[in-house]
C-alpha positions in Angstrom: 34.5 -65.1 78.0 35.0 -69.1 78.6 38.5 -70.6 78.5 37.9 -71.5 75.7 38.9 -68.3 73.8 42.8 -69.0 75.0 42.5 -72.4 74.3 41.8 -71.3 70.1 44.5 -69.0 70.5 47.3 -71.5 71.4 47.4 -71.3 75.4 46.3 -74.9 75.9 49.5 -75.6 79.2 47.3 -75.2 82.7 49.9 -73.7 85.1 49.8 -72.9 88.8 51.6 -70.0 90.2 52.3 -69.4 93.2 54.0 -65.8 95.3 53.9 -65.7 99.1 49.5 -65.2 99.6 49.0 -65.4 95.6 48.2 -67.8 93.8 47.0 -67.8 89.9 45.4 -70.9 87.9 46.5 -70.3 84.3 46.3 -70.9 80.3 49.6 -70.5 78.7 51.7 -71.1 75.5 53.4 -74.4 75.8 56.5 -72.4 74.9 56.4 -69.5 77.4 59.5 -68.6 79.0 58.4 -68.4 82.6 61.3 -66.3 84.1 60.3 -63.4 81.7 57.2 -61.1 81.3 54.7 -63.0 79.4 50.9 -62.9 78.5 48.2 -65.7 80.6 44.6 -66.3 80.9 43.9 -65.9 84.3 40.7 -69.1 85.0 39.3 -67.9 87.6 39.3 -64.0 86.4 38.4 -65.1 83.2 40.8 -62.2 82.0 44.2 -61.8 80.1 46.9 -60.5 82.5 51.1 -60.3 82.0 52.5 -62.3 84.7 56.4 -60.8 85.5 57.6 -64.8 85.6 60.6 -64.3 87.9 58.3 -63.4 91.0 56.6 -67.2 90.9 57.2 -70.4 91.2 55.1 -72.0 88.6 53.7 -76.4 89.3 52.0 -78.2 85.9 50.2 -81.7 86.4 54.0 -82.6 86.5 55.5 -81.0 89.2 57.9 -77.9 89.0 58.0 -76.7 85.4 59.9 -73.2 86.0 
């Protein structure tokens, strides 16, 4: 699978998040509430994975978005 696959199902905002040694590059909803539990596409992976939001700080293009 290609990113493009989230992209046609709506999960067109590129997030970074980062957890003491983690750090995940992903596709989500432009709506997501990221202190919850909520579905990504993981672009490195190339999987979907449920990211628990309150365990990340989360950086867009624009700085600290969550």
């Amino acid at each position: 699978m290609s990113d493009d696959v989230a992209v046609m199902q709506g999960f067109t905002k590129q997030v970074i998040g980062s957890a003491s040694d983690y750090e995940l590059y992903l596709l989500i909803q432009p709506d997501t509430d990221l202190d919850d539990t909520f579905k990504a596409w993981d672009t490195d992976e190339q999987v979907w994975i449920f990211v628990n939001g309150w365990l990340f700080t989360f950086n867009d293009h624009l700085g600290i978005s969550g």
